[in-house]
Structures are given as C-alpha cells and as structure tokens.
N, C-alpha and C positions, 0 to 999 in steps of 0.2 A: 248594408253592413251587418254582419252577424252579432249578436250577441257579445259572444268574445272578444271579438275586435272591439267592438266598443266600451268592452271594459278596459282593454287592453289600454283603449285610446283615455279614458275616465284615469286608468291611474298614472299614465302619465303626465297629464296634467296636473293631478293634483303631487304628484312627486317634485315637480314644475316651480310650481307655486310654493311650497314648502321649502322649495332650495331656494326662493327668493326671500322668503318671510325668517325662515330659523334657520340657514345654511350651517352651524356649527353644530347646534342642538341636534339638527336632524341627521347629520353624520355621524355622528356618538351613537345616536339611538339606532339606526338603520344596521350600524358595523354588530353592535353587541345584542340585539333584541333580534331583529330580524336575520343577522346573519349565520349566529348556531343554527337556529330550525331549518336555514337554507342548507349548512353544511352536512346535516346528518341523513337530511331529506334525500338530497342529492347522491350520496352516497350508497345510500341504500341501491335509489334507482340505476346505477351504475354497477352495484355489487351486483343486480339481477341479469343485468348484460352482460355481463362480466369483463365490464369494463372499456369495452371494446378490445379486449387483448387475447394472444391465441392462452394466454395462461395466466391464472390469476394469481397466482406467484410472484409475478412481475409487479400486477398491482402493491401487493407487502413491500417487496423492496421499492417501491415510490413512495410510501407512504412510509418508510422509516427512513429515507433521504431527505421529506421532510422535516418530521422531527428534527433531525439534524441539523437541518436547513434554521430553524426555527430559535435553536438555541445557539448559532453560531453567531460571533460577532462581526466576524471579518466579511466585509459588503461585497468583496470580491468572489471568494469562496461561496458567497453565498447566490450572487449573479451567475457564475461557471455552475453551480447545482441545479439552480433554476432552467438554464438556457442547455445543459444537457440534457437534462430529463425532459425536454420538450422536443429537442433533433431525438434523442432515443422514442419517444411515443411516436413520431410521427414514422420514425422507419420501421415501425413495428405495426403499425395501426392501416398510415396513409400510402402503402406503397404497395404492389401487385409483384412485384420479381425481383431478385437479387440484383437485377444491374440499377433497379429506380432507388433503390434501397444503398446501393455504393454510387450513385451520384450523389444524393440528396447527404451522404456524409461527406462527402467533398466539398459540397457547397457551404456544409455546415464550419468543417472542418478550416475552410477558406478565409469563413465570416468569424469564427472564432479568433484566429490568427488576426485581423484588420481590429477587432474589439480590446484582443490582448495589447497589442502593440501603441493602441490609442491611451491605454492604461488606468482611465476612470470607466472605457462602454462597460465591462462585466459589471461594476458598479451599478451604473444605468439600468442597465436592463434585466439586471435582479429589483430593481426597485419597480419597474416597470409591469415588468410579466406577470405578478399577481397585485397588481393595483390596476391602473388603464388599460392596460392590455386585454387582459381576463374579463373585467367586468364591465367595457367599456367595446374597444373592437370584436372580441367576438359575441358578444351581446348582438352585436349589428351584423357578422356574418352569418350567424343565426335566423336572426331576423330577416336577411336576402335570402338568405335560402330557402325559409319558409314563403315568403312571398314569390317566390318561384318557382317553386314544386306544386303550389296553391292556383299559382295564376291569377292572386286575390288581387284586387286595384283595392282594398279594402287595407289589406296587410303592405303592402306598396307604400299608401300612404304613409302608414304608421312608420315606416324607413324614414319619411322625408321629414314626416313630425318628430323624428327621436334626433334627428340633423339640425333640424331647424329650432331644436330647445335649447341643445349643445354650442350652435352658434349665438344663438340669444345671450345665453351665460356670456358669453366668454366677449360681445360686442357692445352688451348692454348690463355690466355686471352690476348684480343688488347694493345696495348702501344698506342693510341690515345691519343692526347694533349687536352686539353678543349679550344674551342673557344671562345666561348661567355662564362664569366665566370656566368654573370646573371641565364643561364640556371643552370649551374652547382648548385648553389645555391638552387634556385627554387627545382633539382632533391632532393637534400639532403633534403630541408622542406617538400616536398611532402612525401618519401616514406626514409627516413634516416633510422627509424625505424626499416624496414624490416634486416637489416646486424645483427643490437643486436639481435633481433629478432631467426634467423637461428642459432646464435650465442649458445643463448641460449638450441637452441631445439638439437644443434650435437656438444655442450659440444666446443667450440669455442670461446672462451669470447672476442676476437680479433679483430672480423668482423664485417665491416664498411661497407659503401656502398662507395665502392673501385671503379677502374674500370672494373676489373672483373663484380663483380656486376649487376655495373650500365649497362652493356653491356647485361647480361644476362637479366634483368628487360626491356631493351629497344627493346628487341630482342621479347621477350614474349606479352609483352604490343603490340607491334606493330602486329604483325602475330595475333592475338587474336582479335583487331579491322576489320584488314584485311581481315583475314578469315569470319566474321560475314557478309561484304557489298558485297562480293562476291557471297553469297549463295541465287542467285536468285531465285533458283527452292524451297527454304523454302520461303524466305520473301515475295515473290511474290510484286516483287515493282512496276506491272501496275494494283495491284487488291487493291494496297493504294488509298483511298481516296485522289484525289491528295489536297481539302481542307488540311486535314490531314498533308500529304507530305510536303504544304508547311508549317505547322504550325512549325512541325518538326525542318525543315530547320534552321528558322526562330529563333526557342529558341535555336540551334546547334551554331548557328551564332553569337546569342546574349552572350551565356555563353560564347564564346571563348572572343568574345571584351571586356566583363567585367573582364575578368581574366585580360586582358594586360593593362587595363585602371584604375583598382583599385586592386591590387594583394591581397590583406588579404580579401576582399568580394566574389572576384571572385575565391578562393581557397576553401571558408564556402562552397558557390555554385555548385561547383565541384565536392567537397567531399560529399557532400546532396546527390546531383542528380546519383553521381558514387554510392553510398551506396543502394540507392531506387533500382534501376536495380539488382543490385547484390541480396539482399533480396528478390526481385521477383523473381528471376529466381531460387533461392534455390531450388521451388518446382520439377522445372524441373531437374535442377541438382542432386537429388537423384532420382528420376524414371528413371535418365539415367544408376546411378550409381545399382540401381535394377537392369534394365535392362544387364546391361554388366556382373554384377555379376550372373545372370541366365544365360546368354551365356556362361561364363566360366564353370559353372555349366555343362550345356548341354554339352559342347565342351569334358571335362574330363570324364564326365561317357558315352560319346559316346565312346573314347578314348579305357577306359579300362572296357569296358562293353563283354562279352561272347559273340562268334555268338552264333548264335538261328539259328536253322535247317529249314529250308523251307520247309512250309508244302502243300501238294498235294489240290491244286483249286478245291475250293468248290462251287457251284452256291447257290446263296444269294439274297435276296429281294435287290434291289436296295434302300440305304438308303442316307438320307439328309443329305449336311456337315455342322458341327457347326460351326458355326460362331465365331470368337473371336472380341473381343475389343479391336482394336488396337490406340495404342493415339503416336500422331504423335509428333514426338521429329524434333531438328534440328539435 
C-alpha cells in the first residue's frame, strides 16, 4: 500500500470514529472549519481548468444561479435551479455531439415532468444534490474511478472501506450524547432538511436527523473535505500561486469567524460560497460520471465478449498511434 493510500485509509478511520464519539460537534466543525478552505481551494483548482467548460462565462452565470439559489426561500425553485444546472453541465461538459446532447435533455426533460408532477421530488432533490449527492455519491464515483484507471487493490479497497463505514453507521448507529447543545442546533438548521428529505424519496415519513443520521452526514462531510486536502499529486499546492494561497487562507479564515461572530450572516455566507463550488464542479462531476459509465461499459462487454482466434503475423508498414484527448479529472 502506498503512502497515500494509507493516509487516505488513516483518516478515514479516524473520520469514523469521531462520527461515532461527537457525531453533532463534528458536523458543525467539519461544515464551517473545514468547509470554506475546501470551497475556495477547489475553486481556484477548477478556475485553472476552466472548469471543465468550453467557456468560462458559463462558469459566472452558475455561480450567480447560485447566489440566488442561496437566498431563495421556495424549496421548489430552488430543487428546479439545482437539478437544472446539473442536466445543463452535463450537456455541456459530458456529451460528444449534438444528438447525445438532445437525448440526454429529453431524458432530462422527461424526468423533470415525473418530479414535477409528483410535486414535493423538486423539493427533494434540491435538498439532496448538494448535501448526499455531492458529498456523498460522487465522493464514491470518484473514488471508482480512481481505482480504475489505478488498477490499485490498494485504492479498491478503500471503495469497500468507505461502504463498509456508511453501512456500519446506518446498522450499528452510535448512542453518543450531545455535548455542546449549541452545535446540535446549529446541525439541525444547517442540514434538518435532509432526514424529511430521504424521508420522502424511500417512502419513510418518520425521518429526522436522528443520531443515526447526523452520524452518517458527519462521517461523509468530513472524509469528503479530508479526502480533497490530501490529494497533492491533483492540487498540486507548490504550483499555487502562493499570492493566491494566501488569499485563500485568508477568505477560509474569515468565513469561519464570521459564522461564530454573527450566526444568521455567516450561515447566508456559507451556504453562498458551499452552493458556488458545488455548481462549478457539476461539470466535472458528470464527465466523471461518463467516464465511469464508459468503464463499466468496457469492463462488461470485455467480460462477455467471444475469444477471437489469433491470427498468424503479418508484416505491415509501421503506423503512427492516435493520439486521444485525455481531460484530467481528480
């Protein structure tokens, strides 16, 4: 096992263990400490790609759909902003020609209409998409993918240990006490939501953000930051402009103290800055999700694909190899 791997493996355990010992505390901490330096981090390294989009113009108008996103009250408006701006990144991002590009809005366009008509899904899955979704399943197609392009049984594992902690929570949930109840609070205004939510979507009308829950949320949230400041060999943090770096820092630092210093400005702020990131990163998020869907593709028709008989060496002009376009994901 490498190195990395086994840090990788080190802090999820200990991410693990801390969603069983302080599950409230450590989601408080993890959303406002840890999550500006993630969002400004990320951002940057997406500005450098430019985002995965053919224009980063496009980027602005996402990130001021956010905003908006952010300061709206209506859960529906705000599910319809979220779940469009993710069919638009993907047909911008994850598609090769104008006819995969007018499926994939048909399909969108299909599944819209089934959510509208259901009349709380848009609800849902504004609630969803930047909470579990985000930092939760594509955490994990990330994580296949990298173990697949890798070939690692190293990073493999780590798939089945980041499974096997998520079922643990959710089978063998902590009996931890809340300590500080202020955080507990704070957890239920922040992200309360998400319990009706799940509630909703698997027929559970009951579910709160319990401590089960809040254990699994604080377990996901954490390992999702974690895993992001680790990944030196993507972020490349001596090739940041340390200008930059410390600007970073700097706004990371600020958003945290204004959260503890003025709690309802510094929650607006939060939520802003958590929304922007997420929306940028959409584009990437479906070219991963291409990406691993072509893999699974390849993987099965290799699977049960016919040998082919091997046929007797033939000499041949020596020819040039094609080149592909390979676009560099985390």
């Amino acid at each position: 096992m490498r190195s990395n791997d086994a840090i990788h493996l080190g802090l999820m355990l200990l991410a693990l263990a801390a969603a069983y010992l302080v599950p409230f505390e450590l989601l408080l901490l993890a959303y406002v400490v840890l999550g500006p330096a993630h969002y400004f981090t990320e951002i940057s390294w997406l500005h450098d790609r430019s985002y995965y989009l053919p224009h980063r113009g496009i980027a602005a108008a996402l990130a001021i759909i956010a905003v908006i996103a952010a300061l709206t009250d209506n859960a529906s408006w705000f599910g319809f902003a979220m779940w469009s701006a993710l069919v638009a990144c993907a047909m911008l991002a994850a598609t090769n020609s104008a006819v995969e590009s007018m499926l994939l809005f048909m399909v969108a366009i299909a599944l819209s209409a089934m959510m509208y008509s259901s009349g709380s899904s848009l609800a849902v899955i504004g609630v969803l998409i930047p909470t579990l979704i985000h930092v939760s399943l594509f955490t994990l197609v990330f994580m296949v993918l990298g173990a697949h392009r890798s070939g690692s049984r190293a990073q493999a594992a780590l798939v089945v240990v980041y499974l096997a902690a998520i079922a643990t929570i959710l089978l063998l949930p902590p009996t931890a006490d809340i300590r500080i109840a202020s955080f507990a609070r704070a957890a239920q205004d922040y992200l309360g939501n998400v319990g009706p939510a799940l509630g909703r979507l698997f027929g559970v009308p009951s579910l709160v953000l319990d401590t089960r829950l809040t254990s699994l949320l604080a377990f996901v949230y954490t390992y999702h930051y974690l895993n992001w400041f680790i990944k030196a060999d993507v972020i490349r943090w001596a090739a940041v402009p340390k200008p930059r770096l410390a600007a970073m820092a700097a706004a990371s630092a600020a958003s945290t103290a204004l959260y503890f210093y003025d709690y309802a400005l510094g929650f607006t702020l939060l939520l802003a800055v958590s929304l922007i990131h997420i929306l940028l990163e959409f584009p990437l998020d479906a070219l991963a999700l291409r990406q691993l869907g072509a893999a699974v593709h390849d993987a099965i028709r290799a699977r049960f694909a016919s040998p082919t008989p091997i046929a007797a060496p033939r000499s041949r002009p020596a020819s040039s190899t094609v080149s592909k376009r390979a676009k560099q994901s985390r």
